[in-house]
N, C-alpha and C positions, 0 to 999 in steps of 0.2 A: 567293391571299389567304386560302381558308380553312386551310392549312399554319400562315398567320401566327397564326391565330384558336385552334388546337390545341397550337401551341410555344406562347402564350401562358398559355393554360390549364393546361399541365402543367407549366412554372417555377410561376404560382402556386401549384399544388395541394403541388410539392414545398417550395416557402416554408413551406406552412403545415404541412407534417409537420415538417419540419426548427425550427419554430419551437415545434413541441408540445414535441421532446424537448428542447429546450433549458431548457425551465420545470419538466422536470419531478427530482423530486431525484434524487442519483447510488445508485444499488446499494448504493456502501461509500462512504463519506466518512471520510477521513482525514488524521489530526492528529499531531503532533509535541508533547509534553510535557515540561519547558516546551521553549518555542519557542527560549532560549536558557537554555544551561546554565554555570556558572561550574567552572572547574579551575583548579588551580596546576604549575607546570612540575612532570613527576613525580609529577603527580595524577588519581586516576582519578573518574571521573563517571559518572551513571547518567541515562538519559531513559528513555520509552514512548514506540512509535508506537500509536495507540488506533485502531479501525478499528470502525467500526460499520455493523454490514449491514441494507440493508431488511429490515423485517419479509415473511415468508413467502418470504425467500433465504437461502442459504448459500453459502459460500467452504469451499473444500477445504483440508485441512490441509494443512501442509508436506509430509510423505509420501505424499501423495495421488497423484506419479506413478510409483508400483509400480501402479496401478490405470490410470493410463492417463489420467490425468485429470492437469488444470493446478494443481500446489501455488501454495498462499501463499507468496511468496518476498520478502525484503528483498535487497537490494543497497546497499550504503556507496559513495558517493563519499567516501572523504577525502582531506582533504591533508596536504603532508607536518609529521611533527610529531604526528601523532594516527594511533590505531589502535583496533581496534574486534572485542573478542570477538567469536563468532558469534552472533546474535539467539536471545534466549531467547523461543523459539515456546508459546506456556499449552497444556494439553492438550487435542487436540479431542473431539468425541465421534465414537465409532466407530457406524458407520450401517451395515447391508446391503442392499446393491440388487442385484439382480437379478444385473448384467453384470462384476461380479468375485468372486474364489474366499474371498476374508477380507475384513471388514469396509473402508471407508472411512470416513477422517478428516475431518472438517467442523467449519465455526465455522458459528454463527450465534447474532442478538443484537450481541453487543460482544466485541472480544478484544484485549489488550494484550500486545504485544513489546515484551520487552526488551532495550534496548541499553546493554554496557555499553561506555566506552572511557578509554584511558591518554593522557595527555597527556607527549610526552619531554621528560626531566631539562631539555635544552637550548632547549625550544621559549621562541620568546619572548614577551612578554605583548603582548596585541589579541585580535581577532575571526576565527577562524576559521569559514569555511559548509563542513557538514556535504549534500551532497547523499542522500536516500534515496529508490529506486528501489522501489514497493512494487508487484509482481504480483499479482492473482489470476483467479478466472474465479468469476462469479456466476453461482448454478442456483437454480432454484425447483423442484419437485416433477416439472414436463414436460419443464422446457426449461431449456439452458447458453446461458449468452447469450457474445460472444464474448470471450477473455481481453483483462482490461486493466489498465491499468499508472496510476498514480498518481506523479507527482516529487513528493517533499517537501521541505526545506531546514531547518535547524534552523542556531546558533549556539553554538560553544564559545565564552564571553570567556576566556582565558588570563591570569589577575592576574601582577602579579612576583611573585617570591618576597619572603617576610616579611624 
């Protein structure tokens, strides 16, 4: 009986951690601008993924693993009909710690990627979903917490041609 009185105890105890992090807000919260974008067959479009980091954290730039450490990475899902430059990454600032030979790359605050994409001659007019896969790893001053990934989705409408 007292086994039962100890499992019990400790599902609660984990409840109530498990229920702290859940309230509490995410590291980096991120958004898709606008959430849907208009093109015309043959026509290219521009959005922002916007990523904004807790205060007193940072996200490592894209080039951040020549240092060993997890880059900010995008990923496109698209489909067919649509295609997608490589993500215009903003410059980060170069930092030095201790555990490598040249600076490393870091956001912190707000930072905006750009996506630019073409829409083909033949695509035809509707809603295409745009899937984006955003990586990073948040660190604060001690400690890297473990990397994590964010899904986004956004909307091409495709109009006919004029």
């Amino acid at each position: 009986m007292r086994w039962f009185y100890i499992l019990a105890l400790s599902v609660a105890l984990l409840a109530g951690a498990a229920g702290a992090h859940a309230g509490e807000a995410p590291l980096v919260a991120a958004q898709v601008k606008p959430a849907q974008v208009p093109a015309m067959p043959g026509g290219s479009f521009k959005l922002n993924l916007v990523l904004t980091i807790a205060s007193k954290f940072h996200i490592n730039g894209p080039s951040a693993g020549d240092a060993g450490l997890i880059p900010t990475r995008v990923e496109l899902k698209v489909p067919a009909g649509l295609k997608f430059a490589a993500p215009t990454y903003p410059k980060a600032h170069e930092v030095r710690v201790q555990f490598a030979d040249k600076p490393v790359e870091m956001y912190s605050g707000g930072i905006v990627i750009g996506l630019e994409g073409q829409a083909s001659p033949q695509l035809r007019p509707g809603l295409y979903t745009v899937k984006a896969l955003v990586g990073y790893q948040a660190c604060d001053d001690v400690v890297c917490h473990m990397p994590a990934s964010q899904v986004l989705s956004f909307t091409v409408k495709v109009a006919p041609k004029p």
